[in-house]
N, CA, C and O atoms as a GROMACS GRO file, in nm:
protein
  384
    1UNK      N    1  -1.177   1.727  -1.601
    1UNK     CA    2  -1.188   1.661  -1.472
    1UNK      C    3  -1.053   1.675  -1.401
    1UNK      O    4  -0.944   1.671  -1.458
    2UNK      N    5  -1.072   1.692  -1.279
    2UNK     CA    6  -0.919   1.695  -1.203
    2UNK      C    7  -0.897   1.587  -1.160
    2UNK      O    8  -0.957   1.480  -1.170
    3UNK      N    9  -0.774   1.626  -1.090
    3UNK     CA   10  -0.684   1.437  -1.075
    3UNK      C   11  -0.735   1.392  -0.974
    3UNK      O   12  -0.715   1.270  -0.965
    4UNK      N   13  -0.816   1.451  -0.860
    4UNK     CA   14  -0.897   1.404  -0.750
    4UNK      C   15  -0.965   1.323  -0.804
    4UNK      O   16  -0.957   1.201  -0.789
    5UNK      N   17  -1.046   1.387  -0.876
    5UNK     CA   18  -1.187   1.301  -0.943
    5UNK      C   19  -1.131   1.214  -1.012
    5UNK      O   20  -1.197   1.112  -0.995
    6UNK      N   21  -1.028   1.189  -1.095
    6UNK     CA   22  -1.036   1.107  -1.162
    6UNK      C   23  -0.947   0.944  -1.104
    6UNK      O   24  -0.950   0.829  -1.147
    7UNK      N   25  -0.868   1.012  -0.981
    7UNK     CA   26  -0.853   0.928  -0.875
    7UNK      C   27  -0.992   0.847  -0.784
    7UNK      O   28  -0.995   0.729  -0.747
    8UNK      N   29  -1.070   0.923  -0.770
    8UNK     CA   30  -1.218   0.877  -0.733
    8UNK      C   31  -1.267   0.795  -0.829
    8UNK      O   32  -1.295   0.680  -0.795
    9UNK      N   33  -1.282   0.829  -0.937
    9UNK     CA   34  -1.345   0.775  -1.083
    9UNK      C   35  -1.244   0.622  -1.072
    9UNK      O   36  -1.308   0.522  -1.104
   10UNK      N   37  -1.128   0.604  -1.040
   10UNK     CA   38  -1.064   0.485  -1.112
   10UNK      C   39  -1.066   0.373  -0.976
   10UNK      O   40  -1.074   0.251  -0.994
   11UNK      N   41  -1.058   0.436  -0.844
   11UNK     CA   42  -1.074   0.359  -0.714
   11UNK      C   43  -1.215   0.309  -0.719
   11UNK      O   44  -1.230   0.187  -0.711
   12UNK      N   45  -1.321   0.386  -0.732
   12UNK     CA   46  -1.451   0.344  -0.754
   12UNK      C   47  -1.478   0.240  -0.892
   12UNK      O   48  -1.567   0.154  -0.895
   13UNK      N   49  -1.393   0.265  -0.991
   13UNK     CA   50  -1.396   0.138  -1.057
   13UNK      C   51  -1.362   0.054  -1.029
   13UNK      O   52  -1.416  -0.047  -1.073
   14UNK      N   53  -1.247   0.041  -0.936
   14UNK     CA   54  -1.169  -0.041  -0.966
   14UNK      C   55  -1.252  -0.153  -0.812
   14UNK      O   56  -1.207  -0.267  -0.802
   15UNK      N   57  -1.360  -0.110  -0.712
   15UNK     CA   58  -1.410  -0.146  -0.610
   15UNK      C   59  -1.489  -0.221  -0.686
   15UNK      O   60  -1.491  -0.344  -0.675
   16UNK      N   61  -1.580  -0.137  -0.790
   16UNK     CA   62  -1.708  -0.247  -0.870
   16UNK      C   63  -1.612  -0.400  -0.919
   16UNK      O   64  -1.648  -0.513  -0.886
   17UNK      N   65  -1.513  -0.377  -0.984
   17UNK     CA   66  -1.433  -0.492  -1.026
   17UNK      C   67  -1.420  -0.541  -0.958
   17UNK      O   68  -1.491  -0.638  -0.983
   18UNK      N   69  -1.348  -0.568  -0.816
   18UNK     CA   70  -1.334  -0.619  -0.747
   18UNK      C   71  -1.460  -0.695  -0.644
   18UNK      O   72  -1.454  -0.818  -0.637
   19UNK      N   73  -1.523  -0.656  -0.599
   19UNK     CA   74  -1.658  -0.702  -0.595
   19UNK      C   75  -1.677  -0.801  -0.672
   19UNK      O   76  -1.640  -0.917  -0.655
   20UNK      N   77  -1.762  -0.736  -0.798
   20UNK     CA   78  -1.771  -0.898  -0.944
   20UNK      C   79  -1.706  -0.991  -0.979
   20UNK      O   80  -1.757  -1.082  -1.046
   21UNK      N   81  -1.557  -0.990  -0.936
   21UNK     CA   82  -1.457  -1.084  -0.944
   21UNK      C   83  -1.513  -1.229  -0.892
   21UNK      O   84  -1.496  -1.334  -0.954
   22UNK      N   85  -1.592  -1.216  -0.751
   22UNK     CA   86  -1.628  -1.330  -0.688
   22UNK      C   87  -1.731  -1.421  -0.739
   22UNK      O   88  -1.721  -1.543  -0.749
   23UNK      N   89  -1.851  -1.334  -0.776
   23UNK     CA   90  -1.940  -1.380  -0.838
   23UNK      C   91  -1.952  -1.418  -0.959
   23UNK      O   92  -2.045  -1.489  -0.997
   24UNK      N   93  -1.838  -1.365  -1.049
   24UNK     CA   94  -1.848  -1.348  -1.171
   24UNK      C   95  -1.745  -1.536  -1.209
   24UNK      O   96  -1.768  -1.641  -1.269
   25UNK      N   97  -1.584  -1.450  -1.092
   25UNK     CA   98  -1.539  -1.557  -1.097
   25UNK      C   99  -1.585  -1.775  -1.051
   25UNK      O  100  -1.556  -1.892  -1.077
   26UNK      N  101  -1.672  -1.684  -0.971
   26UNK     CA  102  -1.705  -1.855  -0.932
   26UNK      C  103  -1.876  -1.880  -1.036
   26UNK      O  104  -1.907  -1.998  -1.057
   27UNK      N  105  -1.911  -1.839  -1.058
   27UNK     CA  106  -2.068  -1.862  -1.160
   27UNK      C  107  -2.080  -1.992  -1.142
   27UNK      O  108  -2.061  -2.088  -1.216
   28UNK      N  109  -2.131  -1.976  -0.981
   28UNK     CA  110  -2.244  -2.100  -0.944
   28UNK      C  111  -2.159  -2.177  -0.904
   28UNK      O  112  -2.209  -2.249  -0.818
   29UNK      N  113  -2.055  -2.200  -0.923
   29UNK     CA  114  -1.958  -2.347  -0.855
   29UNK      C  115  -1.966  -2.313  -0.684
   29UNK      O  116  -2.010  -2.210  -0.633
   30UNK      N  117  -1.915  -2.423  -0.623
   30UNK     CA  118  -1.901  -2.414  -0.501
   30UNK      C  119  -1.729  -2.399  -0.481
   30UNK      O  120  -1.639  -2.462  -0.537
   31UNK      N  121  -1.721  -2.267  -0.355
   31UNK     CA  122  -1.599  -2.246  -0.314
   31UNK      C  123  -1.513  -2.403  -0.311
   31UNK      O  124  -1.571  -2.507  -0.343
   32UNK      N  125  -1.396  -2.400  -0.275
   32UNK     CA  126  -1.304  -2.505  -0.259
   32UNK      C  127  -1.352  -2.571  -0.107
   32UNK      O  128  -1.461  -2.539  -0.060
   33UNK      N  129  -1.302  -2.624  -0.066
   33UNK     CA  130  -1.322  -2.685   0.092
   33UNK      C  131  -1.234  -2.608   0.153
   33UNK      O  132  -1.277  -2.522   0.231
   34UNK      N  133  -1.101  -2.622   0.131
   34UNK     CA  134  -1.014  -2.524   0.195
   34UNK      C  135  -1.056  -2.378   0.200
   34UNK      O  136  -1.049  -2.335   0.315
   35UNK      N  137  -1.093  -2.299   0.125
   35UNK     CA  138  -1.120  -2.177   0.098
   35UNK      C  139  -1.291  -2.139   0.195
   35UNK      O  140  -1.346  -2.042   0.246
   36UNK      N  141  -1.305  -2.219   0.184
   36UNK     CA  142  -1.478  -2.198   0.266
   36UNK      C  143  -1.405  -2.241   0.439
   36UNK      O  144  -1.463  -2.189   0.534
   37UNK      N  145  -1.347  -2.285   0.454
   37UNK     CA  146  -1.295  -2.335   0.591
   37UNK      C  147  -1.304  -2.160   0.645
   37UNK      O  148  -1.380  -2.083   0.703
   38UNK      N  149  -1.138  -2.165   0.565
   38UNK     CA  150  -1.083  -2.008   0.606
   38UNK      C  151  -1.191  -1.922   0.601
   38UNK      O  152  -1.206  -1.861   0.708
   39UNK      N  153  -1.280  -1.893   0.504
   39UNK     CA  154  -1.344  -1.786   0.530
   39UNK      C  155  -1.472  -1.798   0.604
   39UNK      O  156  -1.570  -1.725   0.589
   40UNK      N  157  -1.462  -1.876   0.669
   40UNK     CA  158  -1.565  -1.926   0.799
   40UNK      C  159  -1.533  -1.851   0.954
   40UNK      O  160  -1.602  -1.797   1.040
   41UNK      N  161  -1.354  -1.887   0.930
   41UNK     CA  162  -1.273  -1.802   1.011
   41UNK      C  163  -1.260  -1.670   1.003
   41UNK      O  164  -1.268  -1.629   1.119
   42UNK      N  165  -1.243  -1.566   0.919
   42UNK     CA  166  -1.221  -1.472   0.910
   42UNK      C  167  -1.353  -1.347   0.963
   42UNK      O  168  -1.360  -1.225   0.974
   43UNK      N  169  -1.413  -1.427   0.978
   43UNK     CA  170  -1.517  -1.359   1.012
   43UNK      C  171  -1.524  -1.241   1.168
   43UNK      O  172  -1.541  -1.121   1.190
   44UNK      N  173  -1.504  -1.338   1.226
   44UNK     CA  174  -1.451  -1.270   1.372
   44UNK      C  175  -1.359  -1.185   1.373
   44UNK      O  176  -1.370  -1.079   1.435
   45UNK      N  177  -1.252  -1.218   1.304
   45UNK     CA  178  -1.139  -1.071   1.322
   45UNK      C  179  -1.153  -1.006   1.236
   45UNK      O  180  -1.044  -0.968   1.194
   46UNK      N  181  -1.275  -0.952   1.152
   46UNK     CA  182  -1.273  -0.893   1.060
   46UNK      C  183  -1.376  -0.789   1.153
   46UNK      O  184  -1.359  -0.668   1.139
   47UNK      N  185  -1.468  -0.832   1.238
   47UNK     CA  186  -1.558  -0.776   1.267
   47UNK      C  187  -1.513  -0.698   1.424
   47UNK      O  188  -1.576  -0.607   1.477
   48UNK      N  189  -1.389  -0.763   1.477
   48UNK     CA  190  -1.308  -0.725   1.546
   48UNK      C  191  -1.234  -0.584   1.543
   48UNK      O  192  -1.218  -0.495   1.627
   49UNK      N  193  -1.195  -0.602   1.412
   49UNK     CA  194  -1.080  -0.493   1.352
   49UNK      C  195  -1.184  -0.372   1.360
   49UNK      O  196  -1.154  -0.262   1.405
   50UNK      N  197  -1.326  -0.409   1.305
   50UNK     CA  198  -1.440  -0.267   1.253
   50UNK      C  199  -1.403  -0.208   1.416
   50UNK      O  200  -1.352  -0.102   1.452
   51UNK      N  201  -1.451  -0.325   1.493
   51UNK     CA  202  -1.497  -0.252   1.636
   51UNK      C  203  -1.393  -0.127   1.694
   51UNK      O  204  -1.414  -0.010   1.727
   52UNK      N  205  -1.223  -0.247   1.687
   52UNK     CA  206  -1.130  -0.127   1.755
   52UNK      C  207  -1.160   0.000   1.651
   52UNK      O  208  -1.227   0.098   1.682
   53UNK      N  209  -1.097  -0.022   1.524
   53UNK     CA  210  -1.081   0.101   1.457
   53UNK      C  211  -1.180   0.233   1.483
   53UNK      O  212  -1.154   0.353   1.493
   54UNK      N  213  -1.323   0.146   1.491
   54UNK     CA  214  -1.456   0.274   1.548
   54UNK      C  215  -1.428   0.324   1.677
   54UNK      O  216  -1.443   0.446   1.691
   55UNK      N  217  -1.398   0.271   1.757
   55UNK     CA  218  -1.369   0.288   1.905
   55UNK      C  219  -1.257   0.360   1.908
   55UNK      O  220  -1.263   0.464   1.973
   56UNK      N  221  -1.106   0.317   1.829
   56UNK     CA  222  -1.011   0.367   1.914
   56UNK      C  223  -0.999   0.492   1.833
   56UNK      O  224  -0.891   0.544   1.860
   57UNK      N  225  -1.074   0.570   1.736
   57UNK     CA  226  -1.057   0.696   1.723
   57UNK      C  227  -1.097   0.834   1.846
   57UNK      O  228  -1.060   0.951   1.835
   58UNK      N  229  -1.160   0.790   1.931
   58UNK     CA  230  -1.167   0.867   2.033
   58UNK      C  231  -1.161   0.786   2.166
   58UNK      O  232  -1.194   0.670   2.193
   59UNK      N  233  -1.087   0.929   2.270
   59UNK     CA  234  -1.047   0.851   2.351
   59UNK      C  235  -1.222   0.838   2.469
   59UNK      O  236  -1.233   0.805   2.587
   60UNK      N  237  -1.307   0.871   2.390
   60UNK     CA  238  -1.446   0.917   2.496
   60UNK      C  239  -1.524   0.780   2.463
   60UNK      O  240  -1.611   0.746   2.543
   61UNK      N  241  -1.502   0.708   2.365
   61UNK     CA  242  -1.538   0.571   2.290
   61UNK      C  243  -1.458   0.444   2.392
   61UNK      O  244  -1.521   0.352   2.444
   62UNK      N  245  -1.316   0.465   2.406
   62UNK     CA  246  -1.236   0.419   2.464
   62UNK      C  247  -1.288   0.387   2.579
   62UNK      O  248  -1.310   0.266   2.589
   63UNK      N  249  -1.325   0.468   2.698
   63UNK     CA  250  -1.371   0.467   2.774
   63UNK      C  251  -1.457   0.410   2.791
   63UNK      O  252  -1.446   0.340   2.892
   64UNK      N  253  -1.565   0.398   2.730
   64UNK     CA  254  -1.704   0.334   2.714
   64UNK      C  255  -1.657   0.155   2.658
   64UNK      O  256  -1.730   0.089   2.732
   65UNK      N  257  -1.626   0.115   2.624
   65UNK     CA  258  -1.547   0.040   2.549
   65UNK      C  259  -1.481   0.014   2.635
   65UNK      O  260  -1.436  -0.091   2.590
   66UNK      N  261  -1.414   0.028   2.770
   66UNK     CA  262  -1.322  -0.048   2.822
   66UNK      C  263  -1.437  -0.082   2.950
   66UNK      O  264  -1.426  -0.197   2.993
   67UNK      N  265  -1.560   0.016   3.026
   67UNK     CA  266  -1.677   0.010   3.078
   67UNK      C  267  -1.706  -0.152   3.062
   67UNK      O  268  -1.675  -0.246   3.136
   68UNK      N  269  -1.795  -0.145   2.908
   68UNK     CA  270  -1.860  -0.275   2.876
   68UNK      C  271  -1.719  -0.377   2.916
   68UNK      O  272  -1.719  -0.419   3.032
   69UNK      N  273  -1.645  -0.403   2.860
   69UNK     CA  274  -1.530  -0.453   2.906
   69UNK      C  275  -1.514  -0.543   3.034
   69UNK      O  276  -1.516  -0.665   3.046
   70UNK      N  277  -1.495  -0.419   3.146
   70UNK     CA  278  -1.490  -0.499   3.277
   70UNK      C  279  -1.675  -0.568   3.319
   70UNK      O  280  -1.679  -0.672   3.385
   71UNK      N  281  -1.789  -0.511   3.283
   71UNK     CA  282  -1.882  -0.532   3.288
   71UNK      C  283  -1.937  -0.702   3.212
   71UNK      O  284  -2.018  -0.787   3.250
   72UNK      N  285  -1.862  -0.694   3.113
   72UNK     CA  286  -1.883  -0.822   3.033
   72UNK      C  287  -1.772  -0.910   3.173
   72UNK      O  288  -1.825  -0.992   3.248
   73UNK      N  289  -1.642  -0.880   3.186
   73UNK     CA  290  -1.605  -0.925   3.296
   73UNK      C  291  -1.658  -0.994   3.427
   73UNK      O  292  -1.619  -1.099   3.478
   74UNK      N  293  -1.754  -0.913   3.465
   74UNK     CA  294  -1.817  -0.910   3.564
   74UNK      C  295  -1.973  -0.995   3.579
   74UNK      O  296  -2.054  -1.012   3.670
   75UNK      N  297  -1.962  -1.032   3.443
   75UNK     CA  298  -2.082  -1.135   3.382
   75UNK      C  299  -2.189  -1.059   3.416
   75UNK      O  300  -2.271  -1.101   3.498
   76UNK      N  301  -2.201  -0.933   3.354
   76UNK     CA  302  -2.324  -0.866   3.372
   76UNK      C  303  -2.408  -0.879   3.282
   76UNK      O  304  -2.343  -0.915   3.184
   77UNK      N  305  -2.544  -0.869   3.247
   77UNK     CA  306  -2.651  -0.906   3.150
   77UNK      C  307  -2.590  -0.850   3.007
   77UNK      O  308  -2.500  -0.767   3.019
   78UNK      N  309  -2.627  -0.884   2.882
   78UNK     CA  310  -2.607  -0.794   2.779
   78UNK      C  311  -2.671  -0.647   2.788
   78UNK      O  312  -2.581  -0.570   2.756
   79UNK      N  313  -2.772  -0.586   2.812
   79UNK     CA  314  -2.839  -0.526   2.830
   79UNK      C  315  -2.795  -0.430   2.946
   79UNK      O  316  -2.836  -0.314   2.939
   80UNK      N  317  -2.735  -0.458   3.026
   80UNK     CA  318  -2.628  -0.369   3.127
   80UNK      C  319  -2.542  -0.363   3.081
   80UNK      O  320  -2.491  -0.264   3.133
   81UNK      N  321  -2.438  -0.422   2.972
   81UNK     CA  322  -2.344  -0.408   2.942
   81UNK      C  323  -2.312  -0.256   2.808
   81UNK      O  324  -2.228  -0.171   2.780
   82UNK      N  325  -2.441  -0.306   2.767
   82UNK     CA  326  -2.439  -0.181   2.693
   82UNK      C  327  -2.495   0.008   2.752
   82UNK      O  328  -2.473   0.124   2.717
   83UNK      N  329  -2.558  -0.051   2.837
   83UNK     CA  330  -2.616   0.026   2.917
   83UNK      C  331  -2.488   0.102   3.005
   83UNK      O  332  -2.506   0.222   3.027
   84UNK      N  333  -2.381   0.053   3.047
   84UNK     CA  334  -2.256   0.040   3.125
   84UNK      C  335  -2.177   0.142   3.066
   84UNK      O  336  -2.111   0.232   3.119
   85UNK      N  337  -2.202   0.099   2.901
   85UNK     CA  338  -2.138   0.189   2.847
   85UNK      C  339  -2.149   0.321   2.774
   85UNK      O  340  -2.062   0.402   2.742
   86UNK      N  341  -2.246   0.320   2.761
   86UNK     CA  342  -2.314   0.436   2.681
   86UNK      C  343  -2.354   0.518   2.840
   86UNK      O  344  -2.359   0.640   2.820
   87UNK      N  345  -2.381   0.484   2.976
   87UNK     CA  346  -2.313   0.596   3.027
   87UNK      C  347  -2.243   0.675   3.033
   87UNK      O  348  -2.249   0.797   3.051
   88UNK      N  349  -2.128   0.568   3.011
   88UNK     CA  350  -1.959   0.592   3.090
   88UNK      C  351  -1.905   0.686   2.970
   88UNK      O  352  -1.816   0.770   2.978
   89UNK      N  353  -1.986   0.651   2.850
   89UNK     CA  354  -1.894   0.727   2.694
   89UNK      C  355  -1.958   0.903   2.707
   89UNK      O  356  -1.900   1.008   2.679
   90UNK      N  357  -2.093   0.880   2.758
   90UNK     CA  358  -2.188   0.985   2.801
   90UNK      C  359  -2.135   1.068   2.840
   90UNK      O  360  -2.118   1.171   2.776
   91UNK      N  361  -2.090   1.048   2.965
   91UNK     CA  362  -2.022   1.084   3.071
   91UNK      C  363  -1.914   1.149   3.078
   91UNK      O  364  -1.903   1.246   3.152
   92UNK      N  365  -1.781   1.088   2.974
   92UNK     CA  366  -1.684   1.123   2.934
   92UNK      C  367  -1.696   1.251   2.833
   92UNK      O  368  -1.612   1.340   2.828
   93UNK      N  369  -1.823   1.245   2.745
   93UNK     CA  370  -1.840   1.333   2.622
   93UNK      C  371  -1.878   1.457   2.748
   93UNK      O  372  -1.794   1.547   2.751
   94UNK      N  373  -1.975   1.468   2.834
   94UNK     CA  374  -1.996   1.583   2.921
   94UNK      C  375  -1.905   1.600   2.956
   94UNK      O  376  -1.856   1.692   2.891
   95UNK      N  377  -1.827   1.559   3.045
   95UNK     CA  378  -1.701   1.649   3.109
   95UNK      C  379  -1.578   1.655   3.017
   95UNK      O  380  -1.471   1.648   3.076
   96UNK      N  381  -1.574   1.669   2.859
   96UNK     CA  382  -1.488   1.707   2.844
   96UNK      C  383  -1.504   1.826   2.770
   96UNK      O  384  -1.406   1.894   2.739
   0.00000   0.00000   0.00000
């Protein structure tokens, strides 16, 4: 096996472990109070972070993405807003 794979082989273990840690570690108890607070919170900037990172790899996403943006601004329907943008990203992908 080469050191790729076996770099693959030990990250992919080491993901299953990590995973089971939670379940394994708590078996049935209930989180802390403090600990369930926070991760009540984390939720939003976690789902935040997905959005930029997907978006800001192109700048044709960007665009579309800054669209919905002023549109959400502009208190436009959900349904235009996405609509707003998947033009504008459209749009950008044709003319470039």
């Amino acid at each position: 096996m080469s050191a790729v794979w076996t770099v693959v082989a030990v990250v992919g273990a080491a993901t299953i472990a990590f995973k089971a840690l939670g379940p394994v570690g708590l078996a049935g108890r209930e989180l802390p109070r403090s600990l369930g607070g926070v991760l009540g919170l984390l939720a939003p900037p976690v789902l935040a972070a997905l959005v930029v990172t997907s978006a800001a790899g192109d700048w044709k996403r960007v665009l579309g993405l800054a669209a919905a943006a002023v549109a959400v601004l502009l208190r436009a329907p959900l349904l235009v807003v996405v609509i707003v943008a998947a033009v504008v990203a459209a749009g950008a992908r044709a003319l470039a």
